[in-house]
N, C-alpha and C positions, 0 to 999 in steps of 0.2 A: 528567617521566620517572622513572619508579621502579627501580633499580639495585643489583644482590645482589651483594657482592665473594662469591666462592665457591672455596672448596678443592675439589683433587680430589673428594673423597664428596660434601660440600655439593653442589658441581654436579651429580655421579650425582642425587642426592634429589632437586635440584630440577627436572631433566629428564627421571626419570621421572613427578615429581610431576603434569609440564605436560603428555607422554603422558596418565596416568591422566584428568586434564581436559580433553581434548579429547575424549574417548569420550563417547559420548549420555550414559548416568546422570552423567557426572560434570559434563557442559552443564547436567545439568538442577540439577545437588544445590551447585551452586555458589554461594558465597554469596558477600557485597557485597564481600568483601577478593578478592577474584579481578583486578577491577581491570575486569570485564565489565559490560554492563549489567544490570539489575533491574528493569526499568519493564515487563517482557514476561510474557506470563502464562502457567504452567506448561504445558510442553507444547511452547511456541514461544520459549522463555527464550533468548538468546542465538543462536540457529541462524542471522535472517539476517544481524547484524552482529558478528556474533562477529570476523571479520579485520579488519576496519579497527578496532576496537577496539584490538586489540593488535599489529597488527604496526609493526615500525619505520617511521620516515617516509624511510627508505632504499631500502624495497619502493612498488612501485606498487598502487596500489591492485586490487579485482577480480583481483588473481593467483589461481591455483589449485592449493590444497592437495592434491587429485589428481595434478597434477603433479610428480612426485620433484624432477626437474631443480629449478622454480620452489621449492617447498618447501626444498630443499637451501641454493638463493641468499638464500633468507630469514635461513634458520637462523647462515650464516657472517654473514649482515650485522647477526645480531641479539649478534655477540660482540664487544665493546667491551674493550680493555685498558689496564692505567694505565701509565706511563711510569714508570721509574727510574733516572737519569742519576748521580747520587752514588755514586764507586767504581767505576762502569762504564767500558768502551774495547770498540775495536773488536774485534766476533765474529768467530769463524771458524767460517764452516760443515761444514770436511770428516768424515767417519767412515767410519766402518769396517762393511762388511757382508761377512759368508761370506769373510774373509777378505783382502781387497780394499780398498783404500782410494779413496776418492771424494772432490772438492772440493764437491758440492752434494747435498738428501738430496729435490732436486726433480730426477722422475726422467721420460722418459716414460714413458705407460702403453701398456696391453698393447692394441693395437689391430688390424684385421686389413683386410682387403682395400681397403688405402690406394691412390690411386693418386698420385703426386706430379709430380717434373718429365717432360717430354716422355722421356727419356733412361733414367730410374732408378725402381725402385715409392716409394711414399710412406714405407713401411716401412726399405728402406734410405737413405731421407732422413733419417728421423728416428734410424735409428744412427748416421751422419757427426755430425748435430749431438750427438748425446750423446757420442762417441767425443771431437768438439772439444772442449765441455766439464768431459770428465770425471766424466759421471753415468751411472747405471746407464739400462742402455737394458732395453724389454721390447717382446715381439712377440705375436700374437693368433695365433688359423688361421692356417694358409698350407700350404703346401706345402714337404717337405723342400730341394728347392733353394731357396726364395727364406729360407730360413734361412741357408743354405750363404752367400750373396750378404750378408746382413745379418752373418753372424760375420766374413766377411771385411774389412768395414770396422775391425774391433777393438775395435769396444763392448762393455760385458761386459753378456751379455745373458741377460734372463731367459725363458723362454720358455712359454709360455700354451695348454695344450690342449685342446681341446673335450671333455665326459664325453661319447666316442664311444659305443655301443652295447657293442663292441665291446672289452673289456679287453686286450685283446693288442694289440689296434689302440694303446690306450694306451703298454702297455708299450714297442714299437716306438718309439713318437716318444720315449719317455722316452730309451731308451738312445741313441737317434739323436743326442737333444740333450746327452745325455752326451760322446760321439763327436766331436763336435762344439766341446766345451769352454765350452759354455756356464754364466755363473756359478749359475742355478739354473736349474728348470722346476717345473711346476704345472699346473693344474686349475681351467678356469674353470665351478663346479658350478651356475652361475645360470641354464645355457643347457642346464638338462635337459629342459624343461617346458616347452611354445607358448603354455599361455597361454588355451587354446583346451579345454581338455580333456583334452589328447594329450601324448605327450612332443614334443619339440623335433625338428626338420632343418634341418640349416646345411648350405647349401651340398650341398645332395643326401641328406648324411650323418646316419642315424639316432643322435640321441644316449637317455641315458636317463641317470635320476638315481643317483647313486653312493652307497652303506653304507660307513658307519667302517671297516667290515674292508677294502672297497675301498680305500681311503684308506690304511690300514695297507699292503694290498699294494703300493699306487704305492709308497711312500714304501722300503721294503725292495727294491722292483726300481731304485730308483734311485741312482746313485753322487753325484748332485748334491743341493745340498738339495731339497725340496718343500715349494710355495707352494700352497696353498686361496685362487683369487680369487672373490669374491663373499658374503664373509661379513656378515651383519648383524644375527646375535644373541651372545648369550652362549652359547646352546644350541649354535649350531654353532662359535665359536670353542674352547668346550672339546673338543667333538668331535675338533678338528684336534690340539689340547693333546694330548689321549691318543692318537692316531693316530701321535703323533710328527714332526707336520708341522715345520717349520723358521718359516713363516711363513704369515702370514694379508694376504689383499687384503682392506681392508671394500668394498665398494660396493656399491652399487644398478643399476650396469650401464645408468645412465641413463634411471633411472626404469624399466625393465623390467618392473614391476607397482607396477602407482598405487596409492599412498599408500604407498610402501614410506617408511620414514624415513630421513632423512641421515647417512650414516656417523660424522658429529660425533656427534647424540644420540645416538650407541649406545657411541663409542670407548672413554671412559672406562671404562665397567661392562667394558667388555671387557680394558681396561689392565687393572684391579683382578683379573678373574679369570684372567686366565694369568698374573700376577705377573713376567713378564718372562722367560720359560720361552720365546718362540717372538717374530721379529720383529713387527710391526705397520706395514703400509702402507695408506695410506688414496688415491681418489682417487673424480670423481665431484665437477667444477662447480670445483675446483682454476686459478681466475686470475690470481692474484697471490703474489706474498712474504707477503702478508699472510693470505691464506687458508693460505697452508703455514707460516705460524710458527702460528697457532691450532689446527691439523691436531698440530702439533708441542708447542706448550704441552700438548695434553691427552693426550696419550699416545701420537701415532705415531712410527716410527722415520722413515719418511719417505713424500713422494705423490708419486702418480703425475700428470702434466697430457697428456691428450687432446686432447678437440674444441677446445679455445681456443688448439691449433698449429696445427689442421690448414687453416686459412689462408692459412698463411704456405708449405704443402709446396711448390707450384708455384714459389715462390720460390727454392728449394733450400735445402741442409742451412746455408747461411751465416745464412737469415734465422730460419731456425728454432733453431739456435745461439747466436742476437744474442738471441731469447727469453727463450731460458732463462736466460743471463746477469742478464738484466734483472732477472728473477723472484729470480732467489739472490741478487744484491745488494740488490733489497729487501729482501728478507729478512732478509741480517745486517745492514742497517737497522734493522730492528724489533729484533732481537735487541739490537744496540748499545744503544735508546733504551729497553730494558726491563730493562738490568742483566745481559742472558744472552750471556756469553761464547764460550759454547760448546753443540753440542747435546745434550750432556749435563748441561747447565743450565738445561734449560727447566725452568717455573715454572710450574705452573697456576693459581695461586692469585692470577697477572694477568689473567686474563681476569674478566668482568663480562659477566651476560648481563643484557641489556636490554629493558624491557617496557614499553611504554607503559599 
């Protein structure tokens, strides 16, 4: 196994290095330190075994790099850290967002038309358990009452709204959730475009894609901060940067367009160019404490976890709550056994990415 300790930039160069080589010319132009094969003749050089080649013996074989999701579980399993116990004690995970202080910086994510126990929506299931835990809760589409039903649990919740067609339509939910007391809102801009040709419809309602000045006007109608989810370049994280946003979602929206890349490979270049000017929340295949301390070592402020609760809804908010528990004491787990005290002590220069 061949093994890079990498610093912050070091990592950038090296991930976009492995970007740059997996593009056709750079298949083709690749030479024997690659760590790929050579015995194939130009033209066909590495194309059919290029993954088993290189990927960890952590992935199953025949996965598909078209696949965000698969691609994404790669990528967190391809990150290896070293331990540092000397001088180290136990973490504490809580901090501070927009004000507000939190015991965990795993948070749920922004999800929408849940359904959960017989009784209650999924949506206000997973406010109870974050309200129990004391993490920030976040909510997708819906409708302004089942927001009303979710605030009233007492989660501080962020709230999530489609780039409707319509800008006033916007503005309305914004002030709404203003009204409301909710701890931010935002703009899920990934869900302009079907995919198809066409712009996007959710749920009946035409959306279309939103301009910076857009973005500027959300953010000036709103009394709360404003969140950009779906980011995953540097082009549009600075976008948000100048638009004045408060914070950025990285995601891929679960794979929403194959071959998008994992919100990891991109995070850093992204830490590096907003210099710490606007939060960073990452989410998108988010399972363990261990994928949210790597999330965290490279530059997020905190993630978001999804589909890997939504199991447990029918359950109710108790088993969904016992989750996330889980997840945040793994966590300051790893923290403890990597010398980081606190979340303001992450390290990036412990992780190791790993290549066979």
């Amino acid at each position: 196994m061949k093994e890079n300790k990498l610093s912050r930039r070091s990592f950038v160069r090296m991930s976009t290095a492995s970007v740059a080589a997996l593009s056709i010319p750079g298949l083709l132009s690749a030479g024997p330190m690659s760590g790929l094969p050579t015995d194939q003749p130009a033209g066909q050089r590495f194309l059919p075994d290029m993954m088993p080649a290189w990927q960890p013996r952590t992935v199953t074989p025949g996965w598909d790099p078209g696949d965000s999701d698969s691609f994404t579980r790669y990528f967190f399993d391809s990150l290896m850290l070293e331990t540092r116990y000397l001088d180290s004690d136990l973490a504490t995970t809580r901090f501070r967002l927009f004000d507000e202080t939190f015991d965990s910086p795993i948070m749920t994510a922004a999800l929408s038309h849940l359904r959960g126990t017989d009784e209650e929506s999924g949506l206000v299931v997973y406010s109870k358990a974050a309200k129990a835990v004391n993490a920030v809760n976040w909510i997708g589409m819906g409708p302004d009452e089942e927001l009303d039903e979710v605030v009233a649990t007492g989660a501080k919740t962020i709230r999530i709204i489609k780039p409707y067609e319509d800008n006033d339509e916007v503005i309305k939910k914004i002030k709404y959730s203003a009204k409301k007391k909710c701890l931010a809102v935002g703009m899920d801009i990934d869900h302009s475009f079907n995919g198809r040709g066409g712009y996007d419809i959710v749920m009946g309602e035409k959306m279309k894609p939103k301009t910076t000045s857009d973005i500027k006007k959300f953010v000036k109608a709103s009394k709360l901060p404003f969140i950009v989810k779906g980011v995953l370049s540097v082009s549009d994280a600075v976008k948000c940067m100048e638009a004045g946003v408060a914070g950025i979602m990285l995601s891929h929206h679960g794979g929403r367009v194959k071959y998008s890349i994992p919100p990891l490979l991109v995070l850093e270049r992204i830490a590096d160019a907003v210099g710490g000017k606007m939060k960073i929340f990452v989410d998108c295949g988010v399972v363990s404490g261990m994928d949210a301390y790597k999330c965290l070592a490279l530059g997020a402020d905190a993630v978001g976890v999804g589909r890997h609760l939504i199991p447990l809804l029918k359950e109710g908010p108790d088993k969904v709550a016992e989750r996330l528990r889980e997840m945040n004491n793994e966590l300051a787990g790893v923290m403890s056994a990597t010398g980081v005290r606190s979340l303001d002590k992450m390290d990036p220069s412990v992780i190791y990415r790993t290549v066979l």
